[in-house]
C-alpha positions in Angstrom: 68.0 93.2 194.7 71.3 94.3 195.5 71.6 97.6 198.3 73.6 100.9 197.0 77.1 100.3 197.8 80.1 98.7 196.2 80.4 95.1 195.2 84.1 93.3 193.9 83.7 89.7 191.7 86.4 88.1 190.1 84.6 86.5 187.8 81.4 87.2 185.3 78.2 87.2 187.0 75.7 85.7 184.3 71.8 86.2 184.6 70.4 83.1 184.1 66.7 82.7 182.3 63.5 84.5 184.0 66.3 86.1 187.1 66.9 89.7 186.9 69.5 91.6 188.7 68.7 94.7 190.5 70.7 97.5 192.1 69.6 100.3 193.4 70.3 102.7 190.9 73.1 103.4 188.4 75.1 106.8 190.1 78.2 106.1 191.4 77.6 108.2 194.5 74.2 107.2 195.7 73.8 103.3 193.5 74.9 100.0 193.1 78.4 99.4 191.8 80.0 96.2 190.5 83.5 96.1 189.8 85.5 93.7 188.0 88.9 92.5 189.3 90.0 90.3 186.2 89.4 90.5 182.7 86.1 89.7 180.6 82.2 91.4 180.8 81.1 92.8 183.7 77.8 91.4 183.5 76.4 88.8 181.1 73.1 87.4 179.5 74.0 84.5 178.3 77.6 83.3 177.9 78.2 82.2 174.2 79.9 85.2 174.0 80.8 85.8 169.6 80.9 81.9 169.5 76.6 82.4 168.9 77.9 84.2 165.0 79.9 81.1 163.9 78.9 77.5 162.3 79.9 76.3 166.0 76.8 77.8 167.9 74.5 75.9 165.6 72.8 72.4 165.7 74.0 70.8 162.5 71.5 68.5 162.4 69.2 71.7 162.4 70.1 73.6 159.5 67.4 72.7 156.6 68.1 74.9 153.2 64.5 76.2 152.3 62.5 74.8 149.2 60.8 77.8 148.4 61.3 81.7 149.1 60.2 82.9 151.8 59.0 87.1 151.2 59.4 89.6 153.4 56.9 90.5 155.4 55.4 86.9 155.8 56.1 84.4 158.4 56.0 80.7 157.1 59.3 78.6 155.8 59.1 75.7 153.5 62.2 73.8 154.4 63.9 70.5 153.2 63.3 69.2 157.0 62.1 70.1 160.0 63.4 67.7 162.6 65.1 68.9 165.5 63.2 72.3 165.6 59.9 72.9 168.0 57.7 75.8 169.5 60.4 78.6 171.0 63.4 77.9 169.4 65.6 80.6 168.0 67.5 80.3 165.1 69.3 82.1 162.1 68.2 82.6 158.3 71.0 83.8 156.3 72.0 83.6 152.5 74.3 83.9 150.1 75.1 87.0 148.9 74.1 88.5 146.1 75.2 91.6 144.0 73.7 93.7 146.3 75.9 92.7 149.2 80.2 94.1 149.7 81.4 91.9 152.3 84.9 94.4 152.3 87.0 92.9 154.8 84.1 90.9 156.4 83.8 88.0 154.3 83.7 85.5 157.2 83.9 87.9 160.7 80.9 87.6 162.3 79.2 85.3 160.1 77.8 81.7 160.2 79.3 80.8 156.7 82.0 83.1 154.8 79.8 85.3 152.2 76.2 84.8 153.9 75.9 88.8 155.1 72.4 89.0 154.8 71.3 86.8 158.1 68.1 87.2 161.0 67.4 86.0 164.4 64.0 84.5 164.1 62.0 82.3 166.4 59.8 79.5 165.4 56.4 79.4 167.1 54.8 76.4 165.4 56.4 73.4 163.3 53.7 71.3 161.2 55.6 68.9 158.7 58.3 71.0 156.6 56.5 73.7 157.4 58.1 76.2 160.3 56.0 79.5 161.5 57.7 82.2 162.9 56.7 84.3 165.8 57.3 87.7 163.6 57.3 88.4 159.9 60.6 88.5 158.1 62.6 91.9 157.2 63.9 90.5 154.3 63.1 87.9 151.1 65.5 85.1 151.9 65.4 83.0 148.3 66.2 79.1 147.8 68.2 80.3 144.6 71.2 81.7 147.0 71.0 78.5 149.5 68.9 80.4 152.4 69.3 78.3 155.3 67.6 77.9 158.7 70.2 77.2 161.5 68.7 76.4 165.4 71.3 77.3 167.8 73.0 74.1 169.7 73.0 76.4 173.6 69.3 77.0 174.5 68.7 80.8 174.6 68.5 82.7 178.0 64.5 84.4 177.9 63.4 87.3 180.0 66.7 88.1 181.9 66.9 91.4 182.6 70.0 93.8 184.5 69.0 97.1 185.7 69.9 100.1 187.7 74.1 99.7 188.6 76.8 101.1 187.7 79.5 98.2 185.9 83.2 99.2 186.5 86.5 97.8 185.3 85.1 94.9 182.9 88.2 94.3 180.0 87.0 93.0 176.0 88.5 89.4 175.2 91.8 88.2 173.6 90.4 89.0 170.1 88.5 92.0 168.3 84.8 91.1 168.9 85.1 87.7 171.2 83.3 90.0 173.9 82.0 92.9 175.6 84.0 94.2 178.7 81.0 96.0 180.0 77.4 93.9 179.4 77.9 91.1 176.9 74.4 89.5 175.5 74.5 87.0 173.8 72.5 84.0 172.6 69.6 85.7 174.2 65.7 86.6 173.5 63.1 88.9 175.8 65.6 90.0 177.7 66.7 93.6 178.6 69.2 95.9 180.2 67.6 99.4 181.9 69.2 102.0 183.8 72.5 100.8 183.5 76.0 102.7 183.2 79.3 101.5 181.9 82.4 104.2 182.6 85.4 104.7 181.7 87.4 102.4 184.2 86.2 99.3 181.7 87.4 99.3 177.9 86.2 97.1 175.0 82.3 97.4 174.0 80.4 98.5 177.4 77.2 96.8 175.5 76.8 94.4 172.7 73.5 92.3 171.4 75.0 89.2 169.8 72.3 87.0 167.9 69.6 88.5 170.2 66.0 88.9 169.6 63.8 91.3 170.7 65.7 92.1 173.3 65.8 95.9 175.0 68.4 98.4 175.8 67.3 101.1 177.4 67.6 104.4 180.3 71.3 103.8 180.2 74.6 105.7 180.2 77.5 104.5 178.1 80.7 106.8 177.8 84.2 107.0 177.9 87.0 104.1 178.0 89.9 102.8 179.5 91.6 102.4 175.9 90.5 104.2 173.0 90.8 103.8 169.1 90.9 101.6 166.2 91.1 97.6 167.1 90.5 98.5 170.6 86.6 97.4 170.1 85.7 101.1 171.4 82.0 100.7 170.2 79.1 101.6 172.6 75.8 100.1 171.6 76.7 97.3 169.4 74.1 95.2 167.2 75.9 92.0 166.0 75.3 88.5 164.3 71.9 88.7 162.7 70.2 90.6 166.1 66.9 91.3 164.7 63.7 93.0 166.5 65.4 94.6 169.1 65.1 98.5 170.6 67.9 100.3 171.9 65.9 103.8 173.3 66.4 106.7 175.3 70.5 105.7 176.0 73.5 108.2 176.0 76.8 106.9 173.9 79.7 109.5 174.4 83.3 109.4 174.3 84.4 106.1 172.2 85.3 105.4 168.8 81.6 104.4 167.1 79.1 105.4 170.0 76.3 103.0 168.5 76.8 100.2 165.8 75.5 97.8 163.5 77.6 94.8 163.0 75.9 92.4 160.5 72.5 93.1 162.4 69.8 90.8 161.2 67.1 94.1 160.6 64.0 94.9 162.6 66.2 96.9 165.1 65.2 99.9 166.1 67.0 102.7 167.3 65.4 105.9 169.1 66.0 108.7 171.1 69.4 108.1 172.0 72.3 111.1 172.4 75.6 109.6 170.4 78.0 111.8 170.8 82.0 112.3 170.4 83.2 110.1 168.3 87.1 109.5 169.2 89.8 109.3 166.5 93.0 110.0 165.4 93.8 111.0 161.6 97.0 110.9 159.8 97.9 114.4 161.0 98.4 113.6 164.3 95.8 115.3 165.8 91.7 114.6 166.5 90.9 116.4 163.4 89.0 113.6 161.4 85.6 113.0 162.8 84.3 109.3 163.5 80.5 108.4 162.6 78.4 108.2 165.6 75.7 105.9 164.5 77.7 103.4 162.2 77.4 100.0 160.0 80.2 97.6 160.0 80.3 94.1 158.4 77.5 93.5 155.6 74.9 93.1 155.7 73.0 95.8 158.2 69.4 96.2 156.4 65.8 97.0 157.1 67.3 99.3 160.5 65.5 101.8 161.9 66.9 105.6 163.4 64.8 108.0 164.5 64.4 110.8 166.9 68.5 110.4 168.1 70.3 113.2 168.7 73.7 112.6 166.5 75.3 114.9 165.2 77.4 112.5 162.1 75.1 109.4 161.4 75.5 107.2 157.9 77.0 104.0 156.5 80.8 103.2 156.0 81.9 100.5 154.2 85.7 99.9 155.3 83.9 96.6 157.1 81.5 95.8 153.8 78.4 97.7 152.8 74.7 98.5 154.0 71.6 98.9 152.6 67.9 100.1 153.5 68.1 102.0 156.3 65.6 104.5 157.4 66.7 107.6 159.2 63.6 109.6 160.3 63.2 112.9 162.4 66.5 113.0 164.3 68.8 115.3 164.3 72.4 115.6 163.0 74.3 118.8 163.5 78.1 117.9 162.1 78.9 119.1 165.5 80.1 117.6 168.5 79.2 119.1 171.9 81.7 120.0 174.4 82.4 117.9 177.5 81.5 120.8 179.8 78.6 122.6 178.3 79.4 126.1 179.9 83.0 125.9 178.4 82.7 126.4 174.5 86.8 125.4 174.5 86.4 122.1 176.6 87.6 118.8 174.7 84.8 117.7 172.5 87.5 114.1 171.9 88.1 112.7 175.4 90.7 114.3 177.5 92.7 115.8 173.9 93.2 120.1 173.9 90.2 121.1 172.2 90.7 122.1 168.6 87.6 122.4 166.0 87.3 118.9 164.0 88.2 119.8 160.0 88.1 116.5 158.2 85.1 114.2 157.1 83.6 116.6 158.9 79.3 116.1 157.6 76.3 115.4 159.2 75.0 112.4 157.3 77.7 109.9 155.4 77.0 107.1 152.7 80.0 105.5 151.3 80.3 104.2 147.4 78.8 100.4 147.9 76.1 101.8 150.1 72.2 101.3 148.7 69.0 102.3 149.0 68.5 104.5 152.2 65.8 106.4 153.1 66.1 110.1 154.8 62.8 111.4 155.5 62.2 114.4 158.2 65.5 114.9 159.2 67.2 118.2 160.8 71.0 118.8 159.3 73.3 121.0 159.8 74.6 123.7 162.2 74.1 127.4 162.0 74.5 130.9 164.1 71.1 131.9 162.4 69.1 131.9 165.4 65.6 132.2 163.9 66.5 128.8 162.2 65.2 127.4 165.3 68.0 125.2 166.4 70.9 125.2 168.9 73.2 127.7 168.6 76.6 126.8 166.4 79.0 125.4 169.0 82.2 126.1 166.8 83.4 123.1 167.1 84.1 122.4 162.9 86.4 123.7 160.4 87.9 123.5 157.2 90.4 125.8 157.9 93.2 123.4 158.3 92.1 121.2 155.3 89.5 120.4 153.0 86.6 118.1 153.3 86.6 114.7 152.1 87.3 113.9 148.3 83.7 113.3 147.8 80.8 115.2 145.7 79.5 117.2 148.5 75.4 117.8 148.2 74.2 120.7 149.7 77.7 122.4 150.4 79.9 124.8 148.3 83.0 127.0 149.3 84.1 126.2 152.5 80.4 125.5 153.6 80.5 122.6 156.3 78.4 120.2 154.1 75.6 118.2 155.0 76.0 115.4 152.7 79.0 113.3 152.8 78.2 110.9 149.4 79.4 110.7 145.9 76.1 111.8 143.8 77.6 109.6 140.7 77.6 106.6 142.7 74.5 104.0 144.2 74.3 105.5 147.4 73.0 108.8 146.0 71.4 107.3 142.9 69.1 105.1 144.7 68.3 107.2 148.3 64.7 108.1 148.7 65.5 111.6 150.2 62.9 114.2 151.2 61.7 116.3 153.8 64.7 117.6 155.4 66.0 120.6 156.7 69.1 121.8 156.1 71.1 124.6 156.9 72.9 124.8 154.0 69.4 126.1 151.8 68.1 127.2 155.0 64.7 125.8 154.4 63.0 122.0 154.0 64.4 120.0 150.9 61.5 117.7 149.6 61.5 115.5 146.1 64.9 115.8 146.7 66.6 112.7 145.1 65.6 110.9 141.8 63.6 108.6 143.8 61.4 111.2 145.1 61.1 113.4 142.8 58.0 112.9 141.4 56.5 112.5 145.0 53.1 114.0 145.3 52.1 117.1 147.7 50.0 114.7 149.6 53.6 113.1 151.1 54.8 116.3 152.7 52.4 115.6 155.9 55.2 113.9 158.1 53.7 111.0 161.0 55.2 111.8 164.3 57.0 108.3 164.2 57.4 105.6 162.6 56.8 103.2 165.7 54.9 104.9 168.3 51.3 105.3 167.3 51.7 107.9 170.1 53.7 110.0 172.4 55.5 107.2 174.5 54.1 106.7 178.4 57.7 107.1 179.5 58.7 110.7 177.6 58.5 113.3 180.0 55.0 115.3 180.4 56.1 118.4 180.0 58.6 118.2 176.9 57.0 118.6 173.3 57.5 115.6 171.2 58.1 115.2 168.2 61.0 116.6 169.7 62.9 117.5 166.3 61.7 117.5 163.0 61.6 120.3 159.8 57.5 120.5 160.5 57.9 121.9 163.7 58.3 125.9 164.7 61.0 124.9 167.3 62.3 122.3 165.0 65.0 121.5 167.5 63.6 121.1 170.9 64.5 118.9 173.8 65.6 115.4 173.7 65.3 113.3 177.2 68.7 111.9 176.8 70.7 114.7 175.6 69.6 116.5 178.8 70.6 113.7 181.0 74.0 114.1 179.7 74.1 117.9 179.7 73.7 117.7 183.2 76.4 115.1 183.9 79.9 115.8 185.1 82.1 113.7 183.4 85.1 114.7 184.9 83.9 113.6 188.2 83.6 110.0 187.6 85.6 107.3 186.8 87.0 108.9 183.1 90.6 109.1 183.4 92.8 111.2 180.8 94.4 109.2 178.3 97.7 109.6 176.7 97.8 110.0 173.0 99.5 107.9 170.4 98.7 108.4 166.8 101.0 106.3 165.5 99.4 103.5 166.9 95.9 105.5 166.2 94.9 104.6 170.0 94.6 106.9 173.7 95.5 104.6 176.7 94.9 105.0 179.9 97.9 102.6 180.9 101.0 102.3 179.1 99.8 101.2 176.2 96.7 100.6 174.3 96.1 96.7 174.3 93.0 94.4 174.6 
């Protein structure tokens, strides 16, 4: 365990297997802080950094096809040979894609082979002939039809590492978009967690990133801000990468960076839940901070079979700039098209880091599916923003517009006029046409929507009783005792109460710390803090 006070290291300090390191707690005034002098992570749990998503992190005498499919939902695999693997391995399945998959400009970025999006971290607990058992069922059908493929990694994976309570300062990405995390880079790594962490502004890059991890935890922490914001600046906060399957990212703050939380060809089985994303930073083509960023985001196909639920982000959805995403499940959080001010007593603080505040007027929505995404499902959802007070949710914070332009060139559900709208999705396309959508309120109709998509509209009465969650059987051991939970949700009188992590970052003074102003260049769509934005 490592006393409060401040540590320097000119190099990464990587947990090894069954070690965890432990400050004493992650404040800057009264915890541990470690502080990187030269470039790369921070901290690390395992150090195969992106090279765990390529051909190159694999065995290739371990990589059998299968012989049969193998469903969803089961746990055996028939492959062509089983030599090489034993009890505890981890390895990928990935396939070809099919029609279902848009790899955009993805094809081969993150990927073992170009046009395999579809991909999951599994683990094999028994081997008997050509038989392999995994230790958890599969999130997908991987078929023999589109070459499905079972690839052991060559590096043995780091198990039950864990990094808690510190503060990690001045860690810098790598020489390429997506070779690392400047904060806490895992990789190559299973059982293992991070807990009470924070990552500020004095590092830049991803302060977090799961890269071919499996059931793995991120959790307690406090990511925000950046020492370099924008596009190919890797400005992502909680970032889910290379087939990372089974993992929980819970109970985190993401503020202040480009895409606050991400999928980036995540493997499925991931769930993410009560977390605050907030403040999404960019810079549109006039000039100004006007175009709002998703704050829970997919890049690089495939992200599927994802879970989000009880967050407390106010623009979640699917793009598909980086190729497409399909069945996601986004269940009792809350999305207000709004982002909060930095100083929550000061309405006119900057809502995009250090910039003069002005409201945000384009792309402006609280839920976003693009043309190639599929088959979502948005189930007890709160949406919108309002100044009706007996709505019962948090007052408007007038920080939206459409006075200085027009939403984007998209069928708009649930919006007319200059409404703010809700739904940011062409409703001639896939993404609408095949949504299960139901039980949310909106304040657009001011009241619950249910059967409202195609695929639900024949739904019975008996589906209008909502569970509290979809993964706690009950209220969680580590929510506070004297906050209601379900803490949002359209079944509740309140139906906007308090969320653990939004209040953590309410009462945070992000001036105070180590977030530095950054100077704006639009032209180069990036904010540096030095004299120029540059990994």
């Amino acid at each position: 365990m490592l006393a409060a006070g401040k540590y320097s290291v000119s190099a990464t300090i990587n947990v090894p297997s069954g070690v965890v390191l432990r400050g004493a707690g992650s404040d800057a005034a009264t915890g541990t802080t470690i502080v990187s002098t030269k470039g790369g992570p921070v901290l690390s749990i395992g150090t195969t950094q992106d090279g765990i998503c390529y051909n190159g992190g694999f065995d290739a005498s371990a990589q059998p096809t299968l012989t049969q499919d193998a469903a969803k939902e089961t746990a055996t695999l028939s492959v062509s040979s089983s030599a090489g693997f034993a009890s505890g391995d981890i390895a990928l399945l990935d396939q070809a894609d099919d029609s279902e998959v848009t790899e955009g400009d993805c094809t081969s970025v993150f990927k073992r082979k170009a046009n395999y999006g579809v991909s999951e971290r599994v683990e094999v607990s028994a081997v008997s002939g050509n038989t392999i058992t995994l230790t958890t069922p599969l999130h997908w059908t991987f078929k023999a039809s589109q070459t499905a493929t079972l690839s052991k990694v060559s590096a043995a994976p780091t198990k039950w590492a864990g990094i808690e309570s510190l503060l990690a300062q001045g860690g810098r990405p790598g020489g390429y978009p997506g070779q690392n995390a400047g904060g806490i880079d895992v990789s190559n790594a299973a059982y293992s967690w991070v807990k009470d962490v924070q990552v500020d502004g004095t590092t830049s890059g991803m302060p977090i990133r799961l890269a071919g991890t499996y059931r793995c935890v991120v959790r307690d922490s406090h990511f925000h801000n950046s020492s370099s914001y924008g596009f190919d600046q890797d400005n992502y906060g909680i970032v889910l990468a290379c087939g990372a399957a089974d993992n929980l990212v819970e109970n985190n703050i993401a503020r202040f960076m480009n895409k606050p939380i991400l999928f980036n060809n995540s493997g499925g089985g991931n769930v993410v839940g009560y977390n605050y994303a907030d403040n999404s930073w960019a810079c549109d083509g006039n000039n100004d901070d006007g175009w709002q960023e998703l704050n829970i985001d997919c890049h690089c196909a495939f992200p599927h079979m994802e879970l989000m639920e009880g967050n407390w982000a106010p623009h979640m959805g699917a793009t598909e700039t980086h190729g497409n995403a399909g069945y996601l499940t986004y269940f009792r959080n809350y999305a207000s098209s709004q982002w909060s001010p930095s100083k929550p007593s000061q309405a006119g603080s900057a809502i995009i880091w250090s910039q003069p505040f002005a409201p945000q007027y384009a792309n402006v929505g609280a839920l976003e599916f693009d043309g190639t995404t599929l088959k979502m499902t948005v189930i007890g959802n709160v949406l919108g923003s309002t100044s009706n007070a007996s709505l019962g949710l948090p007052a408007d914070l007038g920080t939206t517009g459409t006075g200085q332009g027009s939403p984007a060139a998209t069928s708009n559900s649930y919006a007319g006029g200059g409404t703010i709208p809700i739904f940011l999705v062409n409703q001639s396309m896939t993404p609408w046409t095949s949504m299960w959508l139901t039980g949310n309120f909106d304040t657009v109709n001011q009241k619950t929507m249910w059967n409202a998509s195609a695929l639900t509209a024949n739904l019975p009465a008996s589906t209008q009783q909502l569970p509290p969650s979809l993964y706690y059987a009950d209220k969680p051991a580590w929510w506070p005792a004297n906050t209601p939970w379900p803490w949002v949700g359209p079944d509740l009188a309140k139906k906007v109460g308090s969320q653990p992590a939004q209040q953590r970052s309410a009462a945070f003074d992000y001036y105070a710390g180590g977030d530095p102003s950054c100077t704006l260049n639009c032209g180069s769509y990036c904010c540096s803090v030095a004299s120029a934005c540059d990994l």
